[in-house]
C-alpha positions in Angstrom: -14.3 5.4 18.4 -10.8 6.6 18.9 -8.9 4.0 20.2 -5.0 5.4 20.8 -2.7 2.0 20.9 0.5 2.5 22.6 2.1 -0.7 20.6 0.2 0.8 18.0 2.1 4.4 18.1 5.5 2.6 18.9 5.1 0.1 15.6 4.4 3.3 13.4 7.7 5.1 14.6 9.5 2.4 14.1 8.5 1.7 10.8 8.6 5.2 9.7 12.1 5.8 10.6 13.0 2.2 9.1 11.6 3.7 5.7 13.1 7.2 6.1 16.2 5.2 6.5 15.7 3.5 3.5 14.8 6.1 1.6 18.4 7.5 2.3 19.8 3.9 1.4 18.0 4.5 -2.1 19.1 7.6 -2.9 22.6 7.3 -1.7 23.6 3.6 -2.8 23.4 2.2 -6.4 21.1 -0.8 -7.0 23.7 -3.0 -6.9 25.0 -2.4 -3.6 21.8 -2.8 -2.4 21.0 -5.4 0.4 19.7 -8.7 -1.8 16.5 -8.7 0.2 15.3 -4.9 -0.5 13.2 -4.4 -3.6 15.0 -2.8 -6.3 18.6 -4.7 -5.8 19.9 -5.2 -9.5 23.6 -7.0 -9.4 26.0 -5.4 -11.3 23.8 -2.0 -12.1 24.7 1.6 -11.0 21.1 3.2 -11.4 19.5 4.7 -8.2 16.5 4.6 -7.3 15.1 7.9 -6.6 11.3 7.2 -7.1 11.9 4.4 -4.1 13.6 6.6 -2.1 10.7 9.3 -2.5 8.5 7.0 -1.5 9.5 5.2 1.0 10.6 8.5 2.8 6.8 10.1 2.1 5.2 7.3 4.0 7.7 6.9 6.7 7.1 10.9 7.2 3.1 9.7 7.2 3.6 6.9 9.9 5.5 9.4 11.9 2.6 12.1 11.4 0.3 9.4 12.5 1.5 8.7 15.7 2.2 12.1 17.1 -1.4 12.8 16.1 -2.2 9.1 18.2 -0.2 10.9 21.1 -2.2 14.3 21.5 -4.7 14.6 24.5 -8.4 14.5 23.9 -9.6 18.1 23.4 -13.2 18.8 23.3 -14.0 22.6 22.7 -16.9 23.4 25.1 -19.0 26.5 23.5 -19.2 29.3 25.3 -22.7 30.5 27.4 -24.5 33.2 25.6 
């Protein structure tokens, strides 16, 4: 059963270029200038965190693979006559 979800394939773009876009947030802002409510905010510390950033961005770069797979037609190869 291969049951293609449109709100299904819409969620999983969203979310995957919400994380790809945090990904860049951990890799270009220190933990302290983090938002409060992201994992990995640490007042008054200028680490970065890299290994977030990697991934977060991995598995919104899986959600996105996902739904353009979810998108493609049905294609059945038919074997040829002999």
């Amino acid at each position: 059963m291969n049951a293609k979800h449109p709100a299904l394939v819409w969620g999983a773009v969203v979310v995957g270029v919400a994380l790809i876009a945090l990904a860049v947030l951990y890799w270009v802002e220190p933990a302290s200038s983090l938002p409060s409510f992201i994992p990995g905010h640490e007042a008054g510390s200028s680490h970065h965190h890299v290994k977030h950033g990697i991934a977060s961005f991995f598995v919104g770069v899986a959600l996105l693979i996902y739904a353009w797979f979810q998108t493609g037609g049905d294609k059945k190869k038919e074997l040829p006559a002999s």
